[in-house]
PAKOL-359865 format. One record per residue (C-alpha): residue number from 1; x, y, z; residue in three letters. Coordinates in pm, 1 decimal. Example, Ala and Ser with C-alpha at 12.3 -4.5 7.8 and 13.67 -1.06 7.14 Angstrom:
<atoms>
[1,[1230.0,-450.0,780.0],'ALA']
[2,[1367.0,-106.0,714.0],'SER']
</atoms>
This chain:
<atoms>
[1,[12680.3,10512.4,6974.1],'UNK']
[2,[12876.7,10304.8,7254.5],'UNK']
[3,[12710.1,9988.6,7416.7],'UNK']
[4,[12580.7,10067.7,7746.5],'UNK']
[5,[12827.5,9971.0,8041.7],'UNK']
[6,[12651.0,9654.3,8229.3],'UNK']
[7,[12647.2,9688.4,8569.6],'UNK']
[8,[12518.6,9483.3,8841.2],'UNK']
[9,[12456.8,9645.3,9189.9],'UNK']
[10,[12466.8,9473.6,9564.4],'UNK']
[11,[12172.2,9484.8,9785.6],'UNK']
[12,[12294.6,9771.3,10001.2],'UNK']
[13,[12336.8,10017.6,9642.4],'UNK']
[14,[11961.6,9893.1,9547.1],'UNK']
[15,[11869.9,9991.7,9909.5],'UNK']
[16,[12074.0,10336.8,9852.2],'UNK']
[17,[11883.0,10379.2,9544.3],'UNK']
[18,[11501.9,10248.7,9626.9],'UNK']
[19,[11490.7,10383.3,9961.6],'UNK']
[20,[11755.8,10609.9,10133.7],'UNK']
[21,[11804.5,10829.5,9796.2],'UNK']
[22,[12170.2,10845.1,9866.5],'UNK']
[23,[12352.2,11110.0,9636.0],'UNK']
[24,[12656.0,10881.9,9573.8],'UNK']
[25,[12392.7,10663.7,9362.7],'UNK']
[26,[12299.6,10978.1,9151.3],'UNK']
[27,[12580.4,10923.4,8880.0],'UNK']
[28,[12463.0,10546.4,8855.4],'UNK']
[29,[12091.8,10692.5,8799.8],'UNK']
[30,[12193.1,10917.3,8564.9],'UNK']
[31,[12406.0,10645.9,8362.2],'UNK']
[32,[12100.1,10423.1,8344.2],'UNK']
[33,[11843.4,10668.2,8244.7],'UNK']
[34,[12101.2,10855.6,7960.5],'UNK']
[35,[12126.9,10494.2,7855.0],'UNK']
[36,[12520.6,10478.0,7896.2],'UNK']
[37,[12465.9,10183.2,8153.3],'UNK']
[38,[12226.1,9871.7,8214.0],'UNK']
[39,[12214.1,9705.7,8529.2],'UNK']
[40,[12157.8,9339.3,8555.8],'UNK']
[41,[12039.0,9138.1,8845.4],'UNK']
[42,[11926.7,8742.5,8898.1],'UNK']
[43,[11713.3,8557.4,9131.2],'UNK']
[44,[11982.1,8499.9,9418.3],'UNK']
[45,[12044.6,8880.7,9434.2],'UNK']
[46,[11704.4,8955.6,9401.4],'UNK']
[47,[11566.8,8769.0,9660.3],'UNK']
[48,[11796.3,8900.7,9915.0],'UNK']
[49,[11683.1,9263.1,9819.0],'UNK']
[50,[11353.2,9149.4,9882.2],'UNK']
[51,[11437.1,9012.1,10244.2],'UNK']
[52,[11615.0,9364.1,10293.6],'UNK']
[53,[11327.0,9552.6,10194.3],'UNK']
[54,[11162.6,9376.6,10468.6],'UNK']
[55,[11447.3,9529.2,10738.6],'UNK']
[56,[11362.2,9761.7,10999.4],'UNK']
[57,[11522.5,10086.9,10842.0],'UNK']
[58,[11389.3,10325.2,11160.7],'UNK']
[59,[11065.5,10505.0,11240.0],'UNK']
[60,[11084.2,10676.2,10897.9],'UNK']
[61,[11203.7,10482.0,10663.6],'UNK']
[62,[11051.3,10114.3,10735.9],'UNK']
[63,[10872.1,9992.5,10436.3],'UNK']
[64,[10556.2,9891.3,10441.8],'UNK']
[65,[10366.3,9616.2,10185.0],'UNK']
[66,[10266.1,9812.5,9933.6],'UNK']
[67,[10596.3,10053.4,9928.9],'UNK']
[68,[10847.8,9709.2,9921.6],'UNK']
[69,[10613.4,9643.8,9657.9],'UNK']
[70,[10714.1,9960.1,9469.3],'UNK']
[71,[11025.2,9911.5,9558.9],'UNK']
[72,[11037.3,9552.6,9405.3],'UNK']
[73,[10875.8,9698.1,9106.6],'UNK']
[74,[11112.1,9960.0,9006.9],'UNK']
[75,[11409.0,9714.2,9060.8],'UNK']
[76,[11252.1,9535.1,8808.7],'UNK']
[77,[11149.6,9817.7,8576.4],'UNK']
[78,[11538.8,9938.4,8572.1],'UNK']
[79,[11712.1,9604.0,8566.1],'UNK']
[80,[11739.4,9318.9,8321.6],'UNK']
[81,[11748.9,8961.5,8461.5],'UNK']
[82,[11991.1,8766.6,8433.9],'UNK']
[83,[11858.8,8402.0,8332.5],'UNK']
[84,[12144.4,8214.7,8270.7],'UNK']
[85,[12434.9,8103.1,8540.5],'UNK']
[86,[12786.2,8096.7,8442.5],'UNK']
[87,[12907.2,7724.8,8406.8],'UNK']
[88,[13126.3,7612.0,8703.0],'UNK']
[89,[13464.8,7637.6,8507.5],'UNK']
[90,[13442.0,7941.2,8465.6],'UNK']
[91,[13284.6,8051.9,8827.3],'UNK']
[92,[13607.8,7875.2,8937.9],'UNK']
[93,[13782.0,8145.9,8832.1],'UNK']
[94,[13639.6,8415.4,9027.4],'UNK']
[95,[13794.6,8471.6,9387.9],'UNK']
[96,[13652.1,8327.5,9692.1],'UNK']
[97,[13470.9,8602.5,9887.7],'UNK']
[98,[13539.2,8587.9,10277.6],'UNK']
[99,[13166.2,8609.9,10295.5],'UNK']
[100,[13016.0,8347.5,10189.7],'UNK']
[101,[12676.2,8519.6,10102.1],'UNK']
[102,[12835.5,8820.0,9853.2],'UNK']
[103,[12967.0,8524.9,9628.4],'UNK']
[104,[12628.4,8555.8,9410.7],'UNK']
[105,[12730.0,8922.9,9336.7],'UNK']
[106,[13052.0,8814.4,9186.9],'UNK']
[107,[12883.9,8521.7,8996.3],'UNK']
[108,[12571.4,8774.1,8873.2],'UNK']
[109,[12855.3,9023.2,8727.0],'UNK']
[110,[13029.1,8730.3,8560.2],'UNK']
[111,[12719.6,8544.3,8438.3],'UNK']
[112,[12612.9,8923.1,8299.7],'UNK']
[113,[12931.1,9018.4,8154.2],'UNK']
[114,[12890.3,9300.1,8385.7],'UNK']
[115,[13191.6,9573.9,8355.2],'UNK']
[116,[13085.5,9690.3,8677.3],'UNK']
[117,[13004.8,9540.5,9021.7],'UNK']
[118,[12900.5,9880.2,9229.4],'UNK']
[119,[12914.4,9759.6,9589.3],'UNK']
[120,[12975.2,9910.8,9913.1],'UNK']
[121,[13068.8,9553.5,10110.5],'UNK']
[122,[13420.9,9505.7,10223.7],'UNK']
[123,[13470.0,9182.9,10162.1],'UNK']
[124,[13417.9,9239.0,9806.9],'UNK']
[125,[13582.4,9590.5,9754.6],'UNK']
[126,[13880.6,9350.5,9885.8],'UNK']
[127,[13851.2,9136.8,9559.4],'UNK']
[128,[13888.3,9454.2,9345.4],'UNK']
[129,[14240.2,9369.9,9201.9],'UNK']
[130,[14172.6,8965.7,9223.6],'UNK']
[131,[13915.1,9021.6,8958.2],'UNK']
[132,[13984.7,9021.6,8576.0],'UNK']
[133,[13646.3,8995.6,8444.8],'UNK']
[134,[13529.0,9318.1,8561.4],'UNK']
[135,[13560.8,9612.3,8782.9],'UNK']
[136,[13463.9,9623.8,9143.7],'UNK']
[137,[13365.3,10007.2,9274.7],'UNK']
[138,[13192.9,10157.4,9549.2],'UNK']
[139,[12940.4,10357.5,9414.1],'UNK']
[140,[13164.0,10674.4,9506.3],'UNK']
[141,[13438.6,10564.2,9251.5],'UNK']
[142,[13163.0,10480.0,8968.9],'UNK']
[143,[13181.0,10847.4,8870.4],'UNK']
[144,[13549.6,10845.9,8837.3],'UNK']
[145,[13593.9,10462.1,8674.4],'UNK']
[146,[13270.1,10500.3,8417.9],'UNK']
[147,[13444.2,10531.2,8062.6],'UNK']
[148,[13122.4,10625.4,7919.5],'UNK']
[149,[13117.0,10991.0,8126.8],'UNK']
[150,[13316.9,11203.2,7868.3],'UNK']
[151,[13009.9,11096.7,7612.2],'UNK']
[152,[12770.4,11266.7,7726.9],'UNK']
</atoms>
């Protein structure tokens, strides 16, 4: 059996995923719940999903407590935290993102060993071929880049 792919998502594929249902997330889903992928996640990321959980999504799709709650909660259920950061040597070695505020994504993929960062954010789809550690994909392309498809 092959080792699950690691994976670590940005806040606007969790938002895809917990709230808007978007079908380009459905191949990630099914990767994680077939057990060909894990997704990892640490505090940094985590707390900004919280604060976008928070966002005014529109008259139907606004959270309220106890659905960012739920939200929160599966997050948690289908990720595994990452505890430990990467030391700084080898964070130096990771590109500089234009935006100042994606840089944990690229750190939480290193510091997991992630093969995948699934992201829909320019500025880091722009780092794609500056990264050797892993793969960065917009959750469109996961189908196509996911090794562990023709195992199933």
């Amino acid at each position: 059996m092959r080792t699950p792919l690691r994976l670590v998502l940005d806040t606007n594929v969790w938002l895809d995923w917990l709230v808007f249902d978007d079908p380009s997330i459905a191949p990630i889903k099914a990767a994680v719940e077939t057990k060909r992928a894990e997704v990892f996640i640490d505090a940094a990321c985590e707390a900004e999903l919280e604060r976008a959980l928070a966002y005014d999504f529109g008259r139907k799709r606004t959270l309220d407590a106890a659905r960012r709650d739920a939200c929160l909660a599966l997050c948690r259920q289908v990720a595994r935290r990452i505890e430990s950061a990467v030391p700084g040597a080898e964070r130096a070695r990771l590109p500089a993102c234009r935006d100042p505020d994606d840089q944990k994504f690229l750190e939480a993929a290193l510091a997991a060993r992630a093969e995948f960062l699934v992201t829909k954010d320019r500025a880091l789809l722009d780092l794609a071929r500056q990264v050797a550690h892993f793969h960065i994909v917009a959750p469109e392309a996961f189908e196509k880049a996911d090794p562990s498809r023709s195992l199933s």
